[in-house]
PLY file of the C-alpha trace (Angstrom):
ply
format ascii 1.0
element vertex 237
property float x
property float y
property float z
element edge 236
property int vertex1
property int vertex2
end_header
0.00 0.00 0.00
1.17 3.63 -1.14
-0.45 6.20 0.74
-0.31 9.58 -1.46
-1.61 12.62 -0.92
-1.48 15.67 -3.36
-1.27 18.80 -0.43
1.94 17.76 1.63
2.67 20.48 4.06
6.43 20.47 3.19
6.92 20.77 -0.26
3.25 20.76 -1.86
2.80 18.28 -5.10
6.08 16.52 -4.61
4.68 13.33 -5.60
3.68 15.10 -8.87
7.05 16.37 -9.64
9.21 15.05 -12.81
11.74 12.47 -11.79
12.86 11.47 -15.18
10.40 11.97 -17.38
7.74 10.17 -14.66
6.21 11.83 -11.58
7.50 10.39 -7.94
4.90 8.82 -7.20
4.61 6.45 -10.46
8.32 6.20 -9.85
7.73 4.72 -6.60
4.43 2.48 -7.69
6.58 0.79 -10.09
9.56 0.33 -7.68
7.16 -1.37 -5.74
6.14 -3.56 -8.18
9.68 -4.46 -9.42
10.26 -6.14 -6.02
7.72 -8.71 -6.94
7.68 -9.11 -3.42
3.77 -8.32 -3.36
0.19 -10.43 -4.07
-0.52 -6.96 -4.74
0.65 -3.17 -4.71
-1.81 -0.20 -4.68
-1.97 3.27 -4.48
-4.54 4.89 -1.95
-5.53 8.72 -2.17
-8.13 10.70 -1.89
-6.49 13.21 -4.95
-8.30 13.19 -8.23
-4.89 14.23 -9.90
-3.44 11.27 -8.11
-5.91 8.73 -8.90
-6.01 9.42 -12.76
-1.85 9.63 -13.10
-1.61 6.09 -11.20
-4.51 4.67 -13.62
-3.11 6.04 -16.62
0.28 4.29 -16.24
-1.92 1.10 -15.15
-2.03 0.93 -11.72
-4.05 0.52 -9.02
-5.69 2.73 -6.45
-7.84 2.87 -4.03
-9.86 6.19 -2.84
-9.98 7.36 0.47
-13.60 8.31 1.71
-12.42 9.79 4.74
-10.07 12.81 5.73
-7.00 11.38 7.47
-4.18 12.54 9.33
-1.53 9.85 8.54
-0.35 7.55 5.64
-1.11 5.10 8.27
-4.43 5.70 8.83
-5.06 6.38 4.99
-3.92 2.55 4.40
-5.89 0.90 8.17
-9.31 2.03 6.11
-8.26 0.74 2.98
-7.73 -2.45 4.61
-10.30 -3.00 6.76
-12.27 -5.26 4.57
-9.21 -7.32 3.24
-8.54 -10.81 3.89
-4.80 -9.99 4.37
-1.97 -11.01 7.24
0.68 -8.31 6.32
0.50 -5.11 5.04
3.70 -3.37 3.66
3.32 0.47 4.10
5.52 2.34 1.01
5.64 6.41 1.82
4.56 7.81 -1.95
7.66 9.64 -1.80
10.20 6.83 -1.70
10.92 6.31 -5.03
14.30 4.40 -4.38
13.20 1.06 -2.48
14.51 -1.66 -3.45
13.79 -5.37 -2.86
16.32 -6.29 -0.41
15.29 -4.18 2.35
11.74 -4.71 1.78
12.40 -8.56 2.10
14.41 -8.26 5.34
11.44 -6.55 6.90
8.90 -9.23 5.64
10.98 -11.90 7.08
10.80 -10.24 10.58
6.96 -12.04 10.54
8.63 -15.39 9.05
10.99 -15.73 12.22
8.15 -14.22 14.90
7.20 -17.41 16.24
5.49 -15.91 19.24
3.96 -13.20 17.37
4.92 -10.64 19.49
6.14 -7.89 16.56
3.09 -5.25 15.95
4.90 -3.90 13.03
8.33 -3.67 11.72
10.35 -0.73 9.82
13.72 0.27 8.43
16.67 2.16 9.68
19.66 2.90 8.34
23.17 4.50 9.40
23.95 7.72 9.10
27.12 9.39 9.82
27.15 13.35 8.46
26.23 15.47 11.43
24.10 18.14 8.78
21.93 14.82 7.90
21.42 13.79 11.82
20.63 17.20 12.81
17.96 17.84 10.32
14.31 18.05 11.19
13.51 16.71 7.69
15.54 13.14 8.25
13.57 11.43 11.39
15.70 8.98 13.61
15.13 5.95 15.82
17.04 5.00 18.74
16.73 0.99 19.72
16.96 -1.47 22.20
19.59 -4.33 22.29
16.78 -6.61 20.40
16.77 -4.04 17.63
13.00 -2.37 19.15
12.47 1.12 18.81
12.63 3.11 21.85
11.74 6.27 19.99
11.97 8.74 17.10
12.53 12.03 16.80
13.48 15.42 13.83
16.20 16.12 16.64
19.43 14.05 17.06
18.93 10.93 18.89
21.08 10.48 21.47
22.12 13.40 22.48
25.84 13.59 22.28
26.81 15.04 25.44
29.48 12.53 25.95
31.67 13.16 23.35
33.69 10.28 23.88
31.44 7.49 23.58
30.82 6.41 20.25
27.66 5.51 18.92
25.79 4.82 15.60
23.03 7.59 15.06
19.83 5.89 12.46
17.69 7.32 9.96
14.33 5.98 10.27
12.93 5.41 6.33
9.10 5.51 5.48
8.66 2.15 4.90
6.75 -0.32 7.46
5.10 -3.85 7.39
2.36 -4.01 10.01
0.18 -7.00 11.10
-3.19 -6.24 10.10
-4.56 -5.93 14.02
-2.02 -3.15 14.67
-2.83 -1.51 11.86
-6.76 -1.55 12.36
-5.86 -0.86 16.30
-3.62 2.26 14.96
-6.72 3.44 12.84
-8.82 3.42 16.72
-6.46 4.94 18.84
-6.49 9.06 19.39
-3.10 10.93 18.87
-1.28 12.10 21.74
0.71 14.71 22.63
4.59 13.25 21.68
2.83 12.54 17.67
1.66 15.73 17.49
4.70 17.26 18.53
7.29 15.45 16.11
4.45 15.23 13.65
5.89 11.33 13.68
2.92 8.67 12.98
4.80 5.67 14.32
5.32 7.66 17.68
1.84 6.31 18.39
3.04 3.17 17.96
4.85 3.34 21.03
2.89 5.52 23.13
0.17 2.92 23.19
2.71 -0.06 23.82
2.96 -1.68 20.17
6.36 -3.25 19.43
8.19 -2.05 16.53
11.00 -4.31 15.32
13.62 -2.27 13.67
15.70 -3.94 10.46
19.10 -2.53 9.76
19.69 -2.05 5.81
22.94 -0.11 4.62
21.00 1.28 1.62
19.86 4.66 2.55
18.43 5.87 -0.81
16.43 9.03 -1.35
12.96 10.09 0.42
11.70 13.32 -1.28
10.46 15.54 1.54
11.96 18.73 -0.07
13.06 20.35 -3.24
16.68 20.23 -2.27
15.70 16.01 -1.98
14.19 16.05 -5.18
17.16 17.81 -6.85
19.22 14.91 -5.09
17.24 12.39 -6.58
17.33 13.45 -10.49
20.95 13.69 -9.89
20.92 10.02 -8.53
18.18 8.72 -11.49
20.93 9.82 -13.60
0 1
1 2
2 3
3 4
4 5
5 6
6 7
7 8
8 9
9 10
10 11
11 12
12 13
13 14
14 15
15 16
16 17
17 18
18 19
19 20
20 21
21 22
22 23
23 24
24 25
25 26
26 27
27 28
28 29
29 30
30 31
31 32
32 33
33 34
34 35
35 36
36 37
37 38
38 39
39 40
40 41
41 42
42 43
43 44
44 45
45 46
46 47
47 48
48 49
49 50
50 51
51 52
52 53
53 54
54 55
55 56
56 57
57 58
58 59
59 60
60 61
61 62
62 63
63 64
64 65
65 66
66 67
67 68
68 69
69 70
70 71
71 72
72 73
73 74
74 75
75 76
76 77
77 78
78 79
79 80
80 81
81 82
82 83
83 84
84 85
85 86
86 87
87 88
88 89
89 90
90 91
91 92
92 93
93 94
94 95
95 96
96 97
97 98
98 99
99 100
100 101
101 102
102 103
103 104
104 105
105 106
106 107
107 108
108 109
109 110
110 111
111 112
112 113
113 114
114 115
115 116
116 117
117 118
118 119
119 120
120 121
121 122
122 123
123 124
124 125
125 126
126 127
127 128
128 129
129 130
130 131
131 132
132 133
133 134
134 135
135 136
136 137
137 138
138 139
139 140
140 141
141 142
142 143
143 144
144 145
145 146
146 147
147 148
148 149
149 150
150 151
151 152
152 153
153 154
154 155
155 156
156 157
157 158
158 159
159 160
160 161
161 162
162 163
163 164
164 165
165 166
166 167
167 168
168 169
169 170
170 171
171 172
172 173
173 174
174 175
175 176
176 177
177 178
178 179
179 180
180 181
181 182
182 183
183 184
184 185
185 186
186 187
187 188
188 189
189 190
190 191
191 192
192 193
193 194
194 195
195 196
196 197
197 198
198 199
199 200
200 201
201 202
202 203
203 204
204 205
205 206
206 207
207 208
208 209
209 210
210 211
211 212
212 213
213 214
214 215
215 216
216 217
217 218
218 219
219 220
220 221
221 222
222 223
223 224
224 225
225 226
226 227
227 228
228 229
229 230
230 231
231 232
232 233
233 234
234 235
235 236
C-alpha cells in the first residue's frame, strides 16, 4: 500500500514532480512492483490528480472516503475489509526502495514465532552530522533486540558525551504491520509526543505496540523537499 496525498505540508505536489520523465509517485508504484515481493501493490488517495496519473500508467488505487491525518491511517481504512496477514506500508515519496530491504522486513513475521512484533520498519546508518541534525531526516534509537525506543526530527542520542561512540539511524518511510495493529492504529487518538514530532509511528509506542527495527545499509532518497528532489534526479541519472 502507497499512501499519497497531493497537499503535503512540506513541499506541496512533490509526488507530482518530474523524476525522469515520470512523476514520484509512479516512480515509486513501479519500484514497488519491481520487487515482486507483493500479491498486490496499490496506491490509496483521496487526490483526483493522483488517482487518474496512477490509472493512466496502469495501476491501481484505491480512494480514500475519509479525511486522514496519517499515511497510516489512509492505508488501516483501505484495509479493513481485506482478507490480508501483512500489510507493507511504502511512503509515496520513496521512489528508491529496493527489494532487499523490503524482504528483510517481511521476514521479521517469518521468524516471529510468538507473534509478538506489531509492526516492523527500516533504519539505516547515518554518519554526516548536517543529515542527523535535520528536522527533515527522522531517527530511531533501539533497544539491544533491535525495538524502537523512539523517534525524533532532533538528534537521537544526544551527544553530550563526546567520547562514547555511537551509531546515530535514519528511520525510512517504509513499514510492514500485522493487520490488528494496523486496524488498532486506525482506533487509537493521537497524543501529545505525535503531534509534537508530527511522527505517525510515535503512536506506535505511546500505546505499547512493538516495533521491530531492520538494519539495511542502503539509505536511498525520500523526497520531503526540493533540495531532496534535486538529489534524486541527480541520482536517477
Amino acid at each position: 500500500m502507497i499512501p499519497a496525498r497531493y497537499q503535503a505540508s512540506r513541499f506541496p505536489a512533490k509526488l507530482m514532480q518530474d523524476l525522469a520523465g515520470k512523476p514520484v509517485i509512479v516512480r515509486t508504484y513501479e519500484a514497488a512492483l519491481a520487487t515482486q515481493l507483493f500479491d498486490d501493490v496499490y496506491v490509496v488517495t483521496d487526490s483526483d490528480i493522483i488517482d487518474e496519473t496512477i490509472r493512466k500508467a496502469g495501476g491501481k488505487v484505491i480512494r480514500s472516503k475519509q479525511k486522514h491525518e496519517s499515511g497510516s491511517d489512509r492505508i488501516a481504512e483501505a484495509v479493513q475489509d481485506m482478507d490480508v496477514d501483512i500489510v507493507v506500508n511504502v511512503q509515496g515519496d520513496e521512489p528508491f526502495i529496493e527489494k532487499e530491504s523490503l524482504a528483510k522486513v517481511i521476514q521479521v513475521f517469518h521468524e516471529d514465532d510468538d507473534t509478538e512484533i506489531d509492526l516492523a520498519s527500516i533504519m539505516t546508518p547515518i554518519d554526516d552530522w548536517e543529515e542527523i541534525s535535520n528536522p527533515n531526516v527522522v531517527k530511531v534509537i533501539v533497544n539491544k533486540a533491535n525495538f524502537a525506543l523512539y523517534f525524533s526530527r532532533s538528534p537521537i542520542p544526544y551527544p553530550r558525551a563526546e567520547e562514547v561512540d555511537v551509531v546515530y539511524y535514519k528511520h525510512k518511510g517504509i513499514y510492514a504491520f500485522r493487520k490488528r495493529a494496523l486496524l488498532d492504529f486506525q482506533k487509537l487518538p493521537m497524543l501529545q509526543l505525535e503531534a509534537k514530532e508530527k511522527i505517525e509511528a510515535i503512536r506506535f509506542l505511546e500505546y505499547g505496540k512493538k516495533i521491530k527495527m531492520v538494519e539495511t545499509e542502503v539509505s536511498g532518497i525520500g523526497i520531503d523537499t526540493p533540495e531532496d528532489l534535486d538529489k534524486a534526479r541527480k541520482a536517477w541519472d
